[in-house]
C-alpha positions in Angstrom: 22.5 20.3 -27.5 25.9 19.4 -26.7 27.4 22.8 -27.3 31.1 21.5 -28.7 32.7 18.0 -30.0 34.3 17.4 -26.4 30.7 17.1 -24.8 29.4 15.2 -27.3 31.9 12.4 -26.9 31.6 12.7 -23.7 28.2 11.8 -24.1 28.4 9.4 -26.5 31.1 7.6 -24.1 28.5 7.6 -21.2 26.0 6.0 -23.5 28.3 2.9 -24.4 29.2 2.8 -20.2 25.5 2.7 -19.0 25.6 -1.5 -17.5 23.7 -3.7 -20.0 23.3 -6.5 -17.1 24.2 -6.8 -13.7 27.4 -8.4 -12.1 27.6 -11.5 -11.8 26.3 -13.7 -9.2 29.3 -16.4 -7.7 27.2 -17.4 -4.5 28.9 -15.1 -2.1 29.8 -11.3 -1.5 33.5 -11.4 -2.2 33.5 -13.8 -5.0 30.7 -11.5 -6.7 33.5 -8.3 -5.6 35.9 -10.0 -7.3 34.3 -11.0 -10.5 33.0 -6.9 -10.7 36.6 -5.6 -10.5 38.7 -8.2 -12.8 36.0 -7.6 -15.3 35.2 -3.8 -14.7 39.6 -3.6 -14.9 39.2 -5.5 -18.0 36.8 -3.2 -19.5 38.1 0.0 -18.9 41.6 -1.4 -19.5 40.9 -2.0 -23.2 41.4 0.7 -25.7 38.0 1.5 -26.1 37.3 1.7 -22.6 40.6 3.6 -22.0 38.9 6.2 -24.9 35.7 6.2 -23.1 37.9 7.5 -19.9 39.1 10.0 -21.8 36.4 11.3 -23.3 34.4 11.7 -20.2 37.3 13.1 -17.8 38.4 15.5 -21.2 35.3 17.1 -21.3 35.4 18.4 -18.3 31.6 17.8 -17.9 30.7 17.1 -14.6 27.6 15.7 -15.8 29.4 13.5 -17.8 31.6 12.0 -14.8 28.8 12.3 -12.0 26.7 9.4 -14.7 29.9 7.0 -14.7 30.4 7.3 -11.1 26.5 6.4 -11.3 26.8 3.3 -13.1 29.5 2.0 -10.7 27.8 2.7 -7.4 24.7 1.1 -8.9 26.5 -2.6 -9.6 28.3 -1.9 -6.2 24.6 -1.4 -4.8 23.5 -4.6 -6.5 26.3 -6.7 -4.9 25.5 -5.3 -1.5 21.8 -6.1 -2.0 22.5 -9.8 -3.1 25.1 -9.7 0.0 22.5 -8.9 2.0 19.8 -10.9 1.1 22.0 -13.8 1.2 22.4 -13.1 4.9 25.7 -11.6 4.2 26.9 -8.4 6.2 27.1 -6.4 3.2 29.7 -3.6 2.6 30.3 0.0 2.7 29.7 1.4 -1.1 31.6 4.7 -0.3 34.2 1.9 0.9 34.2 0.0 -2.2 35.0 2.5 -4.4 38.1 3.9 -2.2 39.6 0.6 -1.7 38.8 -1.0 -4.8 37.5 0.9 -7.7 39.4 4.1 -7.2 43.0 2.7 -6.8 42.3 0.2 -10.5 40.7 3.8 -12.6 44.6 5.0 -10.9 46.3 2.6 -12.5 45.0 2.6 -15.9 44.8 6.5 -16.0 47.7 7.1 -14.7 50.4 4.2 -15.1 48.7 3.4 -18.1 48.7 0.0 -17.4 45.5 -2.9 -16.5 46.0 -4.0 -13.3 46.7 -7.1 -12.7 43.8 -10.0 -11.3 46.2 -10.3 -8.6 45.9 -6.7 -7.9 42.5 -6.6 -8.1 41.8 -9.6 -5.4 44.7 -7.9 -3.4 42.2 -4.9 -3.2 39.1 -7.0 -2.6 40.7 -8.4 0.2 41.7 -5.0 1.8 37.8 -4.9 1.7 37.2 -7.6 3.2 
């Protein structure tokens, strides 16, 4: 099924990524951004979700990375919903992920470092 050990960790690392609930809910749109990114910057920050990075972007499955990318754009979607429904102008999920997500997956994969909350609102606010 998987056709070699890279693809199976790869799918064993999307499994443990899938969202168990949504984000959390702080009232308004940026204060439910910011709460996503600290804690999504936590997450992949940690050596398991460091591992999970790995395993996805080593087996060069775009499968693999096209799901991950899923499970983002999905609690991004959920924020803009609530935004929305709040009466709330919403946000650009395209957006999102190039001014916040993208730049805090840089700098764990790359400077091999968690970026700081302070980072993380700075981005936020660039949003905003």
């Amino acid at each position: 099924r998987w056709g070699d050990l890279t693809q199976l960790l790869a799918d064993v690392a999307v499994a443990r990524m899938r969202p168990i609930s949504e984000p959390d809910d702080t009232g308004d749109m940026r204060g439910d951004m910011e709460a996503f990114i600290l804690q999504y910057a936590e997450e992949m920050s940690s050596k398991p979700g460091r591992q999970m990075l790995a395993d996805v972007i080593g087996s060069g499955s775009s499968g693999a990375t096209v799901k991950c990318c899923g499970f983002t754009a999905l609690h991004l979607e959920t924020l803009r919903k609530r935004a929305i429904a709040r009466g709330e102008a919403g946000f650009s999920i395209d957006e999102a992920v190039d001014t916040v997500v993208a730049p805090v997956i840089y700098h764990i994969l790359f400077e091999d470092r968690e970026p700081t909350p302070d980072y993380c609102r700075e981005r936020v606010a660039r949003l905003f």
